[in-house]
C-alpha positions in Angstrom: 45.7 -123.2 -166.1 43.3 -120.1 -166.3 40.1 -121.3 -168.0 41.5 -123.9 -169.3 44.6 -122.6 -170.9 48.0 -123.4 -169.8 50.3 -120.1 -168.7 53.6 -120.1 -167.1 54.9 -117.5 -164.8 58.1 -115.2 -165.6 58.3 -112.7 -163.3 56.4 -111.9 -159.7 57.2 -108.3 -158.4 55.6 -106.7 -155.0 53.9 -103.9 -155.5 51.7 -101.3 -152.9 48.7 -103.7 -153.3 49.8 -106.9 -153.7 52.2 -109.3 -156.2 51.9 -108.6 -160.0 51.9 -111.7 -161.6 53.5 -111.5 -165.4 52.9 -114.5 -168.0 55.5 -115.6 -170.2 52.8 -114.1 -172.6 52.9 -110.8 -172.1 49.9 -110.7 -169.6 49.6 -109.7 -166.2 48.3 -110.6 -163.0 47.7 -108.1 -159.7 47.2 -110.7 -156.9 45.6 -108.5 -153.7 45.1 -109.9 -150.5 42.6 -111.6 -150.6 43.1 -113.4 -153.9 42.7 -117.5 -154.3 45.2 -119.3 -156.2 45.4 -122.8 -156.8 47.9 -124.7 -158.8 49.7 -128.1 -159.0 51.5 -130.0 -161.5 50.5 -132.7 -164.1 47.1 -132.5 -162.3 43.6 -131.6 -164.4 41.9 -128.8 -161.9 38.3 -130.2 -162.6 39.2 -133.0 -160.8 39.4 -133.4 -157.3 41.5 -136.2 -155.5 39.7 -138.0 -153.0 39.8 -136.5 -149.4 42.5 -137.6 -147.1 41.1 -139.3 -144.2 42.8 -139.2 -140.9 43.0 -143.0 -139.0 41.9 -143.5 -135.6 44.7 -143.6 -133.1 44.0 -146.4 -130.6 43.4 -145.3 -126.8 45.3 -146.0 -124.0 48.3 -145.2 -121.9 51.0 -142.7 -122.8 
């Protein structure tokens, strides 16, 4: 989702800069280096899943 609309990739081709990203839509996308991406499936991006916490591993002799 970009802004709340749903678009679907068809093609990624490397380029000089960086990856151009074209939509089943017609658009395009130049991802540089630095670019930040996020995506997941059947997931709503405003919400965040709760933080996985790691468990203390007892002490004691290896």
């Amino acid at each position: 989702m970009i802004g709340g609309h749903p678009f679907i990739v068809q093609d990624i081709t490397s380029t000089t800069t960086g990856k151009l990203i074209t939509f089943t839509t017609g658009e395009h996308f130049t991802m540089l280096a630095h670019s930040v991406l996020w995506a997941a499936r059947r997931m709503d991006p405003r919400r965040r899943p709760a933080p996985v916490t790691r468990k203390e591993q007892p002490r004691g002799r290896r």
